[in-house]
C-alpha distance (Angstrom), angle and dihedral (degrees) to the residues before:
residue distance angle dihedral
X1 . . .
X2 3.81 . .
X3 4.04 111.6 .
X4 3.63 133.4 145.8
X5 4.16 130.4 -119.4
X6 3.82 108.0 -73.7
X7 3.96 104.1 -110.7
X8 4.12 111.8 -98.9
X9 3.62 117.0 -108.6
X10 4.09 86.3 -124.9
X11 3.51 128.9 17.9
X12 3.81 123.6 -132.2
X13 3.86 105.8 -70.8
X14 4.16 83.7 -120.9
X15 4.05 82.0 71.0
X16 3.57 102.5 34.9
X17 3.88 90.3 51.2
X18 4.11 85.0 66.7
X19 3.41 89.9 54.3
X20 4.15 95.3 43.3
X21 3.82 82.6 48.0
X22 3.36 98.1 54.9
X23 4.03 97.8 48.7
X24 3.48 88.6 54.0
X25 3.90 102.9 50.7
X26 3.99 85.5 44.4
X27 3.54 86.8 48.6
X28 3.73 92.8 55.6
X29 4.16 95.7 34.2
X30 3.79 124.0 130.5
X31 3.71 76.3 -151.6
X32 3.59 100.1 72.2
X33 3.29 112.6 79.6
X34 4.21 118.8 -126.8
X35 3.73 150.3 156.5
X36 3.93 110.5 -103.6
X37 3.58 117.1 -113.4
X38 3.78 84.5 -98.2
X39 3.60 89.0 66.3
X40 3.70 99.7 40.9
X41 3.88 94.1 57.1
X42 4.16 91.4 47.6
X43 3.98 88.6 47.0
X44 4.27 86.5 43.9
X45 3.76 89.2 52.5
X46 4.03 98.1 45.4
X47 3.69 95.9 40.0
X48 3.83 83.8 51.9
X49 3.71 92.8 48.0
X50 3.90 94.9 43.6
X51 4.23 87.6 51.8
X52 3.66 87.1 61.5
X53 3.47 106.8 44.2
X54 3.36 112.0 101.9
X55 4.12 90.7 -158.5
X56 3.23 100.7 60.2
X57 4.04 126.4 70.0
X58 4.31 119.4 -110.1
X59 3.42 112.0 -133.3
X60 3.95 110.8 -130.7
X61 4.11 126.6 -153.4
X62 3.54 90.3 -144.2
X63 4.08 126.7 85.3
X64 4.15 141.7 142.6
X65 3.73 99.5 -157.1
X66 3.81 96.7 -43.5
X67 3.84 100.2 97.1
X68 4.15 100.4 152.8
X69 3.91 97.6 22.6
X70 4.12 123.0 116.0
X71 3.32 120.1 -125.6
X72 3.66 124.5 -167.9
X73 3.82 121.4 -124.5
X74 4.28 120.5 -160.2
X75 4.02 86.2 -118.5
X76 3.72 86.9 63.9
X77 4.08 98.4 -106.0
X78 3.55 126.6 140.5
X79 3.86 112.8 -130.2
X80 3.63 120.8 -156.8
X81 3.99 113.8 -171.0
X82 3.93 108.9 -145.8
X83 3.83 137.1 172.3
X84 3.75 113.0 -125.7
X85 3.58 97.1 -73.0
X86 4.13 95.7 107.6
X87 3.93 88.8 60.5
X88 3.89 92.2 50.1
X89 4.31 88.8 50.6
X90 3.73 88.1 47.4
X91 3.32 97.8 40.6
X92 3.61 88.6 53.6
X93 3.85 100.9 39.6
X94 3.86 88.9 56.9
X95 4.15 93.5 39.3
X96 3.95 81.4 58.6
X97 3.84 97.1 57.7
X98 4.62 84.5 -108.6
X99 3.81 105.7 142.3
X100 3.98 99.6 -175.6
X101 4.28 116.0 -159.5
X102 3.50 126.6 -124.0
X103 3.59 94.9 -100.4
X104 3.98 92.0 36.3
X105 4.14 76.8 67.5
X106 3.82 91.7 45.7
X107 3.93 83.1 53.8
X108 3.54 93.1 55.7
X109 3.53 109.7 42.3
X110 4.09 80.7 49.7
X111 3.67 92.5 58.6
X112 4.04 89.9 31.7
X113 3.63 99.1 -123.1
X114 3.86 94.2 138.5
X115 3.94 108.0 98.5
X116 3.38 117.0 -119.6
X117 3.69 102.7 166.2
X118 3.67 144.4 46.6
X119 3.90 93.6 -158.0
X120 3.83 116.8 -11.1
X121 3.55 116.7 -133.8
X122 3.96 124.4 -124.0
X123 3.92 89.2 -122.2
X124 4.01 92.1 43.4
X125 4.40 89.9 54.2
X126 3.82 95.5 72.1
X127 3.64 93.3 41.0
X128 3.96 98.5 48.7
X129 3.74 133.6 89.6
X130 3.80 89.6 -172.9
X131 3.70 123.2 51.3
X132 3.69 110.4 158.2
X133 3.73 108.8 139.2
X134 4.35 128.8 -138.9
X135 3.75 95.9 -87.2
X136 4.44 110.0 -147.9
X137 3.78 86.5 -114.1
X138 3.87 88.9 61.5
X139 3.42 99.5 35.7
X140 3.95 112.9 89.6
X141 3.85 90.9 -170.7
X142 3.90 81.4 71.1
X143 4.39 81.7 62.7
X144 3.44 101.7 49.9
X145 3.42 90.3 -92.3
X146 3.87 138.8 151.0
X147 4.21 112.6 -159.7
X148 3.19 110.8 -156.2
X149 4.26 131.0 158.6
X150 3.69 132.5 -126.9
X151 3.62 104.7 -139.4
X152 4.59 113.7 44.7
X153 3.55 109.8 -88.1
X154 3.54 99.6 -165.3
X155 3.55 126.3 115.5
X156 4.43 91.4 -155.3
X157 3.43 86.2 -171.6
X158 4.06 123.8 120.0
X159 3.80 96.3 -163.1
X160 4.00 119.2 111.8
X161 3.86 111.6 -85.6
X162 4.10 94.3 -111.4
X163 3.88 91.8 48.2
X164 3.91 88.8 59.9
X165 4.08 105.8 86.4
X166 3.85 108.6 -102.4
X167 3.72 88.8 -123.7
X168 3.32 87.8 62.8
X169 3.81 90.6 51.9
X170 3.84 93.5 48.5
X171 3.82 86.8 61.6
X172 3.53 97.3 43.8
X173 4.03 87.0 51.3
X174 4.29 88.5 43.5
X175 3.77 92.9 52.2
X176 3.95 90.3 35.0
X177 4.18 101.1 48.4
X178 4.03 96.1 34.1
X179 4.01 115.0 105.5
X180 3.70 85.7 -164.0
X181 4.12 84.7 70.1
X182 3.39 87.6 56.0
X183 3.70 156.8 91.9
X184 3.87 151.9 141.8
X185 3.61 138.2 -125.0
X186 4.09 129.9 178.0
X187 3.43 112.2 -55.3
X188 4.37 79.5 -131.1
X189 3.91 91.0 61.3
X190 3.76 96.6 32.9
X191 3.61 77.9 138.5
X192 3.78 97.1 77.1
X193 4.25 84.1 56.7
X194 4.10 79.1 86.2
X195 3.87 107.7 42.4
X196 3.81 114.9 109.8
X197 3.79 92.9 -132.9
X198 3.80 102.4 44.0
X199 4.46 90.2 50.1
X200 3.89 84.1 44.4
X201 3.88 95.8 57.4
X202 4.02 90.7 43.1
X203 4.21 87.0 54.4
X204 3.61 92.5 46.3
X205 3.70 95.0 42.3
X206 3.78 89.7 60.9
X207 3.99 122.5 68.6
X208 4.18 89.6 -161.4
X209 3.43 116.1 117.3
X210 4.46 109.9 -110.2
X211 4.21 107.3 -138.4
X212 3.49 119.6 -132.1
């Protein structure tokens, strides 16, 4: 039967040092766009503050045609399942120098100005309380860019949103919403957004403190 060599689990270290090499030049580019550490502390602080209050809604990675909707959890929360649109805005916001309040966030989510979704579904519109779309200017893909986030963001869990503990769902939202867990790369190599070595050089590059 024809076949081809099953892929090594490591590649010579003569290959993997290209790859090393290249995470850590990234890493260290003026090329690559990111918040200042200024930034990254003010965005650790009010993603921190926003996971903990219990007034305002946590966004959640995780949705089956109900992007924008509210779903009740038994601590009291409000969930709102969302694509990855939330990262891009923040991401943005604190690339730009903005370091939103508290309340400025209250504000917003009251006059739904948050994105929540790339493209909102016809089935999703009825069901949602929030419908603000990914705007260009918040949307790196419209750069050339490739978000991507340090530590997993994925919940990889098939239980129901309010049977998952809210703890749980306050780190997902920390590791989620927090620019300093994140970074781009070309939209050409997006690729690279997933090697071990290349997200290891962007964490260690950065002296801001990851949530979660």
């Amino acid at each position: 039967m024809p076949g081809i060599n099953r892929c090594p689990g490591e590649l010579p270290p003569e290959l993997a040092a290209f790859v090393e090499g290249f995470g850590k030049a990234w890493a260290a580019s003026t090329l690559r766009p990111q918040p200042n550490d200024a930034a990254l502390n003010h965005w650790a602080k009010l993603i921190e503050a926003w996971a903990t209050a219990g007034d305002m809604p946590l966004f959640v990675r995780k949705h089956a045609n109900n992007r924008g909707s509210v779903i009740a959890h038994p601590s009291g929360r409000s969930l709102v399942p969302t694509d990855n649109s939330p990262a891009h805005w923040a991401y943005v916001l604190a690339s730009s120098g903005q370091c939103p309040a508290l309340d400025d966030i209250r504000s917003m989510l009251a006059s739904d100005s948050i994105p929540v979704v790339m493209i909102q579904k016809g089935v999703e519109k009825p069901l949602a309380r929030y419908h603000c779309f990914l705007h260009k200017e918040f949307n790196v893909n419209e750069f050339g860019w490739k978000l991507a986030h340090v530590k997993p963001v994925g919940l990889n869990n098939r239980a129901p949103l309010p049977d998952l503990p809210i703890e749980r769902l306050q780190n997902h939202f920390r590791v989620f919403m927090s620019p300093a867990n994140m970074f781009v790369v070309p939209s050409a190599w997006s690729g690279l957004a997933e090697v071990e070595a290349v997200i290891n050089a962007v964490a260690s590059h950065s002296n801001a403190v990851i949530g979660g």
